[in-house]
C-alpha positions as CSV (number, residue, x, y, z in Angstrom):
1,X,-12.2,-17.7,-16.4
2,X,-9.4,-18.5,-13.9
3,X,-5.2,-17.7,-13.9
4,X,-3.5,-18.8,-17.1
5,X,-1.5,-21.8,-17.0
6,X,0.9,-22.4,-14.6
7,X,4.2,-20.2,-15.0
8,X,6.9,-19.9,-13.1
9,X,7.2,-15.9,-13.4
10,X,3.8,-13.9,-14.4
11,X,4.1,-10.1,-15.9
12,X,1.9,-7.5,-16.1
13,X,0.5,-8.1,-20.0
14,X,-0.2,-11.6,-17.5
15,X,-2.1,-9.3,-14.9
16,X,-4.1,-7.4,-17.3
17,X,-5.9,-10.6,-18.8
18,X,-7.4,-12.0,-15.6
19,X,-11.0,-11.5,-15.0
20,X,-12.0,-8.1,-13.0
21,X,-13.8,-10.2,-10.8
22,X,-10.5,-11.7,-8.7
23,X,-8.4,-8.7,-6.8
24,X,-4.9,-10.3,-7.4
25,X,-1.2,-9.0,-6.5
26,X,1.9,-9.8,-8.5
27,X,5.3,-9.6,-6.7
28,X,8.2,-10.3,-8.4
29,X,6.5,-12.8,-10.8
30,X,4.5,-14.6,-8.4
31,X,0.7,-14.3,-8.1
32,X,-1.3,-13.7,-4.5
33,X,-5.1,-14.3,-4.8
34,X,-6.5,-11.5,-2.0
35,X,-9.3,-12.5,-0.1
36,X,-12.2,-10.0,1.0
37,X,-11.1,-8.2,3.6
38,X,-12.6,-8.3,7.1
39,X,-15.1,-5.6,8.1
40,X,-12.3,-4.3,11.0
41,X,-9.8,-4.0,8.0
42,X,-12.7,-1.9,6.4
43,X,-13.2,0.0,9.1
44,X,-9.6,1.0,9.8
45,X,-9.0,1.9,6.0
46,X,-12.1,4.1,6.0
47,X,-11.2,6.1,8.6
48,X,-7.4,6.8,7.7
49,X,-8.5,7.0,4.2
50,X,-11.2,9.9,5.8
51,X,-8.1,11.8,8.0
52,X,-5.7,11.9,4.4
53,X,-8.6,13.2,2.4
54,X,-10.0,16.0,4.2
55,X,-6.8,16.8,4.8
56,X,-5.3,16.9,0.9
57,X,-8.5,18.5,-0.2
58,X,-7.0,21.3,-2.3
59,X,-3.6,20.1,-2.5
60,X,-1.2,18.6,-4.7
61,X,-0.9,15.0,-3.2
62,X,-4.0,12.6,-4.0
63,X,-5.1,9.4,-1.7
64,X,-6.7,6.2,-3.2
65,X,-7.8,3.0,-1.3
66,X,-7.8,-0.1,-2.2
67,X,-8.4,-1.9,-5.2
68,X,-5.8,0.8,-6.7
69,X,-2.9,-0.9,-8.4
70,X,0.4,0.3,-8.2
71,X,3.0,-1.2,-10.5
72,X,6.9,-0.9,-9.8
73,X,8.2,0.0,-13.5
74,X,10.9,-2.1,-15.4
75,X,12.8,-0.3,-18.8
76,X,9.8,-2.1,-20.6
77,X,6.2,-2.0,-19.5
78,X,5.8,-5.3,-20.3
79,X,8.3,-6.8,-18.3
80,X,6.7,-5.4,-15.0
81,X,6.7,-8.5,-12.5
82,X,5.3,-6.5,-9.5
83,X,1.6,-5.2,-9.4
84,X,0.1,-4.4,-5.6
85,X,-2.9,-3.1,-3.8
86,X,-2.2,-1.0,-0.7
87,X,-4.8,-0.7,1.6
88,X,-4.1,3.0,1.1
89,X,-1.7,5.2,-1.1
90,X,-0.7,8.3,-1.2
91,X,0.6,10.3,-4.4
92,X,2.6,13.3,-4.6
93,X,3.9,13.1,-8.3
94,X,0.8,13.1,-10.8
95,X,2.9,12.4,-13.2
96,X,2.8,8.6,-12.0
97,X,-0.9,8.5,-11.8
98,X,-2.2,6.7,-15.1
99,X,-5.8,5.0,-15.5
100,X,-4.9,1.6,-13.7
101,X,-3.4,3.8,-10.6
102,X,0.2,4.7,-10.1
103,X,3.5,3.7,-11.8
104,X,6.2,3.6,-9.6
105,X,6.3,4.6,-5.6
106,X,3.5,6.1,-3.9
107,X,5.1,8.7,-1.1
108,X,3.3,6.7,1.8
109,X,1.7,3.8,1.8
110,X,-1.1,2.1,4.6
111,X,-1.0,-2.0,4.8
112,X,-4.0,-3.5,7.0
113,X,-2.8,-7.0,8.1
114,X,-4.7,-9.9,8.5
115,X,-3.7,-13.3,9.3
116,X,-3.9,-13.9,5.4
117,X,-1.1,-11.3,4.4
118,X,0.8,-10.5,8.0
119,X,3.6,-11.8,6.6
120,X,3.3,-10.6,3.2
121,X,3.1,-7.4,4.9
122,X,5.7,-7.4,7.3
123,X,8.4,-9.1,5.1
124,X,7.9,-9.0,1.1
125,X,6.7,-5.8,0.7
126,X,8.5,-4.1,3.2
127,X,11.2,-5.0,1.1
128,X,9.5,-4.4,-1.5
129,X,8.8,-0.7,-0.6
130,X,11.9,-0.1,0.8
131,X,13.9,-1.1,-2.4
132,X,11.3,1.0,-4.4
133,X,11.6,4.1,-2.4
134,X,8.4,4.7,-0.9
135,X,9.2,7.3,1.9
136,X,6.7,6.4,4.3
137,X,5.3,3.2,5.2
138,X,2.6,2.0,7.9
139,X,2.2,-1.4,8.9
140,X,-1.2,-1.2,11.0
141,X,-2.2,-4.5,12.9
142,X,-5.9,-4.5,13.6
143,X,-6.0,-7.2,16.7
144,X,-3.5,-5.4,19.0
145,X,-4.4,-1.9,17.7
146,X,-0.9,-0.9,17.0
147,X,0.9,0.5,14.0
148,X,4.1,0.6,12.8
149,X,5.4,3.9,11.1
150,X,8.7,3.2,9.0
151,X,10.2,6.0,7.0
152,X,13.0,5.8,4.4
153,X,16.3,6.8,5.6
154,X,19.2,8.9,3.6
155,X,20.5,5.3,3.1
156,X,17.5,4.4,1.2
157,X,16.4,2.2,3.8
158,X,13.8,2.1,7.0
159,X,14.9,2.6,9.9
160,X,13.6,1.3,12.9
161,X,9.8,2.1,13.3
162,X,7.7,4.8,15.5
163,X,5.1,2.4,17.0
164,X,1.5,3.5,18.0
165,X,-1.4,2.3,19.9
166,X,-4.8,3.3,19.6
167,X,-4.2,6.4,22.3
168,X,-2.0,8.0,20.1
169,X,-1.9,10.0,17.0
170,X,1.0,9.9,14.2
171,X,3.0,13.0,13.3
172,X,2.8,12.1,9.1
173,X,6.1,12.5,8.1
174,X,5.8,13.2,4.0
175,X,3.7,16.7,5.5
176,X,4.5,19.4,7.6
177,X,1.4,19.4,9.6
178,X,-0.7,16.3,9.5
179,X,-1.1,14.5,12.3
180,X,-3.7,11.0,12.1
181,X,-5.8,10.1,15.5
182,X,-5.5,7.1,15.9
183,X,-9.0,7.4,18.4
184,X,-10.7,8.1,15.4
185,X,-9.3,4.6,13.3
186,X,-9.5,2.3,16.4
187,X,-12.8,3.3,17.6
């Protein structure tokens, strides 16, 4: 069983009908089929996904990796046009956490481009996440071992990003004391 017919703007009553077997994202309406990631992506996720957990072991805040679903709420539930999949998420509020992942902004969020979804990454759901009021996002670019560190202003937007290559290792701003080695994701 494949999409529904043709629509011009898919919800998330849409979303939930698809088959489990296809890793989809709605944003604003408009459906993205995600390919299986690369083994680098892989990689990367499991070991910044490893740093956040050991770290939030015995704390409030949880992490998830991907396929977790995060929805961005309307008034009515059924009216949601915007369902994604960060790479990585992290929660603070468990009162957003419900069976099919979180509803409403994760306090940081990891994207793993690949030539697939660089620009997804870099331009939709920045804006997406910046107009949703996630208060940290990383934009991490496998090939050149960089990533980008943007974190929400007073304004309620990003300012310019903190950029880091594999040598370094990223002060995480939603905690006091974490700090992410980046030798340890890049290696």
């Amino acid at each position: 069983m494949g999409l529904p017919d043709k629509k011009e703007v898919y919800t998330y009553e849409d979303y939930l009908n698809w088959p489990d077997n296809q890793r989809i994202e709605l944003i604003n309406g408009q459906v993205y089929l995600m390919t299986p990631p690369l083994r680098i992506h892989q990689k990367i996720s499991g070991a910044i996904y490893t740093q956040f957990s050991n770290y939030l072991k015995d704390r409030e805040c949880e992490v998830y990796y991907a396929p977790f679903g995060v929805k961005f709420t309307e008034k009515n539930e059924k009216d949601i046009k915007t369902v994604v999949e960060p790479d990585i998420a992290v929660v603070c509020d468990k009162s957003k956490l419900d069976n099919e992942g979180c509803k409403g902004a994760p306090d940081l969020i990891v994207e793993i481009t690949s030539p697939s979804t660089a620009r997804r990454d870099r331009v939709e759901k920045f804006n997406l996440y910046e107009k949703n009021g996630v208060k940290e996002y990383w934009i991490i670019e496998p090939e050149l071992k960089i990533v980008n560190v943007f974190t929400l202003q007073e304004n309620n937007r990003y300012g310019r990003p903190e950029i880091y290559t594999e040598e370094d290792k990223i002060k995480v701003y939603i905690f006091d004391d974490l700090v992410i080695d980046l030798k340890d994701v890049f290696s």
